[in-house]
N, C-alpha and C positions, 0 to 999 in steps of 0.2 A: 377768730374764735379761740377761747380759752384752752389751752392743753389739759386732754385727760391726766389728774394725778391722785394715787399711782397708776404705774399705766402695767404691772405686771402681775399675774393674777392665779391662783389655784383653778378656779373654774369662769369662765363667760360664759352667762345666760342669756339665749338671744331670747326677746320678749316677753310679755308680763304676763302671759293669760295664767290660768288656774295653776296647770302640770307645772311648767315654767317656776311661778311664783313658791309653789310646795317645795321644790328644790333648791333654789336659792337658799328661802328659809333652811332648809335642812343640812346643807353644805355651812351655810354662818353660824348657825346653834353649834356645829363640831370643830369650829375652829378656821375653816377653809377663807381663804383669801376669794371671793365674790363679788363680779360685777356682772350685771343684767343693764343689756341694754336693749332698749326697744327697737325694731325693725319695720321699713315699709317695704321690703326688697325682701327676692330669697334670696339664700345665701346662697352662693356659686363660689369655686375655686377663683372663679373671676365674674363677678354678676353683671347677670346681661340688665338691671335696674328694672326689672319686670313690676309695675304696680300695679299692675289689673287688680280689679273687686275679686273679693273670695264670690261676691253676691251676684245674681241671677236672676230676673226675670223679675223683677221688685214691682210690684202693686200696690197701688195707694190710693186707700178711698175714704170722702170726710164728706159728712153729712153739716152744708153750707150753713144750717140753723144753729150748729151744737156750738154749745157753748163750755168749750173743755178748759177755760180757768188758764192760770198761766202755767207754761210750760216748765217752769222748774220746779211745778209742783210732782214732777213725772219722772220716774226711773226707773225704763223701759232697758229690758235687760236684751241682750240680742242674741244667747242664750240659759234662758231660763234653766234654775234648777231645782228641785226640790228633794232633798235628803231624807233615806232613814236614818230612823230616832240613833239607829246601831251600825250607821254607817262608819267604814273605815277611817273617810274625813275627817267624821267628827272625833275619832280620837286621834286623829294626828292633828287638828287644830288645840284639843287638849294636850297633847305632848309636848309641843313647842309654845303653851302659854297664847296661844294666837285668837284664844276663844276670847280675850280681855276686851278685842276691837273690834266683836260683831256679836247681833243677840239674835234669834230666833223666833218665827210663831208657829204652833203646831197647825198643820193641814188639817181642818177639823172635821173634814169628810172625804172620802172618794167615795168615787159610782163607776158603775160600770154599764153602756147600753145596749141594752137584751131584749129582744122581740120586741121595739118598739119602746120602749121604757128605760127608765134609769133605774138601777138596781143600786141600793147602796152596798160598799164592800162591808164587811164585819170587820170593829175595831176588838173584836172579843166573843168570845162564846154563846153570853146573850143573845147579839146583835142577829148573829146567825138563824137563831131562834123565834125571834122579830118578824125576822123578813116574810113578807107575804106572795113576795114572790115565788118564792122556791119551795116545792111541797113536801111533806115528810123526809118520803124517802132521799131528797136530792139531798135535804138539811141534814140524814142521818147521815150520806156517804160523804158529804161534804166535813162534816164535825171528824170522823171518823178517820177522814185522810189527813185533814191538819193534827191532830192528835198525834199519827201517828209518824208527820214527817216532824213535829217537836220533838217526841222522842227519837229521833232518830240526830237530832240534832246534840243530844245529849248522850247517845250511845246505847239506848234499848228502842226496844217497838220490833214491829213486823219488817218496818224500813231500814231498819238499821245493817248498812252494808248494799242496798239499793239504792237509797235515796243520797249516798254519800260515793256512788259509782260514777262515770263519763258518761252515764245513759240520759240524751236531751232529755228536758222535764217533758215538752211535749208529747213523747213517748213514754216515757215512764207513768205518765197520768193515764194514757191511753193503756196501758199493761195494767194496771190498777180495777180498770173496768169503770170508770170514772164514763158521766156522757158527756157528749160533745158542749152541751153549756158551762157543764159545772170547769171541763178542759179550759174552757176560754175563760172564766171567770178566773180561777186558777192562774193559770199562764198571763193574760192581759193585764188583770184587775191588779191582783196580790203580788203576783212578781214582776209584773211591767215588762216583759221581756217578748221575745219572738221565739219561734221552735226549737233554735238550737241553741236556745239558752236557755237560764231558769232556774238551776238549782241553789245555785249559789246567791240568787237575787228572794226565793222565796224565803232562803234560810235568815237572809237581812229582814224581811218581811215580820219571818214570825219571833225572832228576836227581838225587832221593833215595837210591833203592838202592844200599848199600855204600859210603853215604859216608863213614861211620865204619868202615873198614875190609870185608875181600873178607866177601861173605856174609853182611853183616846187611843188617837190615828198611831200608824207607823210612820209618817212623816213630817219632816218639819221646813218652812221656809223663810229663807233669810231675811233680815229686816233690810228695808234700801233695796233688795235686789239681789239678785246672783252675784253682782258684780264687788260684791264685798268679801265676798271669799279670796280670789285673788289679791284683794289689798289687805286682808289681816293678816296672810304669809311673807305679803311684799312691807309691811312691817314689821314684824319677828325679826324679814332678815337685814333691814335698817337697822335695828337696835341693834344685832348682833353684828355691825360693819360693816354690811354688804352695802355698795358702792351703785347707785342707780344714776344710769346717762340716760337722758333721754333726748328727743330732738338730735338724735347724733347719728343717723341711720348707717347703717354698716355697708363697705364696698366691697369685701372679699374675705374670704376664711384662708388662715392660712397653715398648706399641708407642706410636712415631710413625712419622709416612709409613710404614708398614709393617715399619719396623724395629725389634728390640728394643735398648732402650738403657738396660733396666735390671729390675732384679727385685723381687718384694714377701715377704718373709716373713712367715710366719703369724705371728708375734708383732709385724707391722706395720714392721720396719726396710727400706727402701729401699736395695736394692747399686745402683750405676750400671754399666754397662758397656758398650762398641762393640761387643761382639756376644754372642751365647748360642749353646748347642751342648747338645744333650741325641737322645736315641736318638728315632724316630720313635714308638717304640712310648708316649712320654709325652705325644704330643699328642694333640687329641680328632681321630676321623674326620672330620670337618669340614676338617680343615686338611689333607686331601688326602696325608698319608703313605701311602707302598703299604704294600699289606698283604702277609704274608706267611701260607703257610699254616701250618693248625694240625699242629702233632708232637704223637706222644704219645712220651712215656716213660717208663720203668722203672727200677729199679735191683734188684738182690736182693743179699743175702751168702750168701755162696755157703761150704761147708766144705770144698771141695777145687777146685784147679786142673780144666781143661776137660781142658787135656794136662800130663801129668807133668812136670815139671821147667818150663813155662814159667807163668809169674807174670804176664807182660804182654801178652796176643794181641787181636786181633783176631777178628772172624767177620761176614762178610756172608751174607744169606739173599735170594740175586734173587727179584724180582718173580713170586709166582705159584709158587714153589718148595715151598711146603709142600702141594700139593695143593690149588694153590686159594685157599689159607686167609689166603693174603698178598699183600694186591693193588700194594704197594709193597716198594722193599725194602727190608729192617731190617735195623740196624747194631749189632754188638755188642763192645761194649770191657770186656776184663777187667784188673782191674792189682788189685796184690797187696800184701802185707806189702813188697814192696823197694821199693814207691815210696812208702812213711810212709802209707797212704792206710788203711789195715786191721790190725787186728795177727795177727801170726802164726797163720798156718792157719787164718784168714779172705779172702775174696776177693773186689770186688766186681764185679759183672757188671751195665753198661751196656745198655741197650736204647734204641732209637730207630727210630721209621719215621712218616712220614704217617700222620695222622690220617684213617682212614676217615668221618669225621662219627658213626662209635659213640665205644663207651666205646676207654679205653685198655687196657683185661685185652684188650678183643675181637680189637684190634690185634696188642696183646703176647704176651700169655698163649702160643697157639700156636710162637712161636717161643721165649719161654721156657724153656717145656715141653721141648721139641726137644733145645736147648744142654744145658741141667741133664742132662737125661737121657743126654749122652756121657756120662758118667764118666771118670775118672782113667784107669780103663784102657781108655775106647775110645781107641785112636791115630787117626790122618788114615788118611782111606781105610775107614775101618771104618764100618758102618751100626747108631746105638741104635736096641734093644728097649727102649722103657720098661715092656711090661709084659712082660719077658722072664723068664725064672726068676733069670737074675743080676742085673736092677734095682735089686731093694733093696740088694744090699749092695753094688753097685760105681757107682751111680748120686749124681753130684752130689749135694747136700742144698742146696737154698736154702731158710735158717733164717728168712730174712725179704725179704720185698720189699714193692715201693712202684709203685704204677702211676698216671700222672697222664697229663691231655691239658693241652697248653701251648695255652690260647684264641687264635681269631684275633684278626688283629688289627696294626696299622701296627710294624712292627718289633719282632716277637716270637718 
């Protein structure tokens, strides 16, 4: 096999995922001598060549009739993203030019599921106004708290110096006098977040909304897939010299005084380099990475849209919403034929939530179930029968899905 050259380096990037690829990029745009190689091992002082599946518990079920077209029509992301309009990303994909080699679709709706129903979120102050869900009074304190956390984002209102404090939002909503729906709406819907977070996601939120114009969503999804983000940074930092191995899987990191100052490949060549950078999740637990907890997730192909006419939505299911059945809450992102990701009259539908410590069906399944079963013509506001007399023919079809738990584990 060929010798790496050059084989001496400013920085080694071990693998390609997102963080990884933003860095590279960002090291080659200032100059830095950059090579990213990919890894199927973690790295150890000396690797024990560990390849076990990050995955767990994998489920797979196809309905024998479907007839899901050919497979390279499909790019099935393994994990899904969908950004604010005003996310951070998106202006470091602007900084370093990286925006050139990937395009965008706005999410044209999210919902959120409330007493049975799907509530649509408000893309704007109208919307709010709309909803038939939520009565006056909820609409008045509800208007009245985004108002007031916008201004607080600008440095006046009643929030200003509260809503800009370490106080969880879940709390902070709750001091507010906010009620328990409007909390979960808030927290799940609008800032996608869990209790001890929140602030800083709903300030992305209301930043977001209607930045591309009066009335659309706060978010947006990639075209291809999630998985083009990583390759528009893993481009930037080609152009800008970075050195990409791949098939070369690494056999050892190497320290002095606790430093790494160079690498071993399994075919025994020595890279030198001032420093090393790789995701936490490749080093062994010994070396004190936090761990993050286990996801499960899902995906199905779906033969019809959730709501008529929209291709790219959204759906949160708060905590304990299904009866119980969900003790965290699950995230559901569907994107379509317009964003190149499925072919026409195909649809995929994301799932995600904490890992109970079961399986992932045990997790998923139920809110699955749930989603599928609107159909095309349940709209917002309406409550599915799955075993109604109209189910069968006006209920979603998911022709195939995939259920896995993502292992614990130091950055994963």
């Amino acid at each position: 096999m060929a010798e790496i050259s050059p084989d001496d380096f400013d920085l080694i990037v071990v693998g390609t995922g997102l963080q990884e690829a933003l860095l590279a990029a960002a090291a080659s745009k200032t100059g830095k001598r950059c090579e990213t190689a990919s890894s199927a091992t973690k790295v150890e002082v000396a690797l024990s060549g560990d390849d076990s599946s990050l995955y767990t518990d994998v489920e797979v079920e196809r309905d024998s009739r479907a007839d899901l077209g050919p497979l390279r029509d499909y790019n099935i992301d393994l994990a899904p993203k969908a950004l604010y309009c005003a996310d951070p990303l998106i202006g470091a994909l602007l900084a370093c030019g990286a925006q050139h080699y990937l395009e965008f679709k706005l999410v044209q709706a999210s919902y959120v599921w409330r007493g049975g129903r799907l509530a649509r979120v408000p893309a704007a102050r109208a919307d709010i106004f709309r909803d038939r869900s939520l009565g006056p009074a909820d609409k008045r304190a509800l208007m009245r708290f985004l108002t007031a956390a916008a201004g607080a984002l600008h440095g006046t209102g009643p929030l200003y110096g509260v809503f800009c404090g370490r106080q969880p939002l879940a709390a902070l909503l709750e001091a507010q006098g906010l009620a328990p729906h409007l909390r979960d709406f808030i927290l799940y819907a609008l800032a996608m977040a869990d209790a001890e977070q929140g602030r800083a996601a709903l300030a992305l939120y209301l930043e977001s909304a209607g930045r591309y114009g009066a009335g659309t969503g706060a978010l947006l999804a990639p075209m291809f897939g999630a998985g083009e983000l990583p390759q528009a940074f893993c481009r930037v930092a080609a152009v800008a010299g970075a050195l990409y191995v791949l098939r070369r899987p690494l056999a050892a990191a190497l320290l002095r005084g606790g430093r790494c100052v160079g690498v071993r490949t399994r075919d025994g060549q020595v890279l030198t380099c001032m420093a090393m950078a790789c995701n936490t999740g490749t080093l062994p637990a010994a070396w004190g990475g936090p761990a993050s907890p286990s996801l499960a997730r899902g995906v199905c192909i779906l033969d019809g849209p959730l709501q008529d006419g929209e291709s790219q939505v959204t759906v949160v299911i708060p905590p304990r919403a299904l009866g119980g059945a969900n003790a965290a809450a699950v995230r559901a992102l569907q994107v379509g034929a317009a964003t190149s990701a499925c072919p026409p009259g195909r649809y995929l539908l994301y799932l995600s939530t904490l890992s109970s410590g079961a399986s992932a069906a045990h997790d998923l399944r139920p809110a699955g179930g749930m989603v599928a079963a609107l159909g095309s013509s349940a709209g917002p506001g309406t409550s599915p029968d799955p075993g109604g007399e109209d189910s069968d023919d006006e209920a979603v079809g998911a022709l195939a899905s995939a259920l896995r738990g993502l292992g614990e584990g130091p950055g994963k």
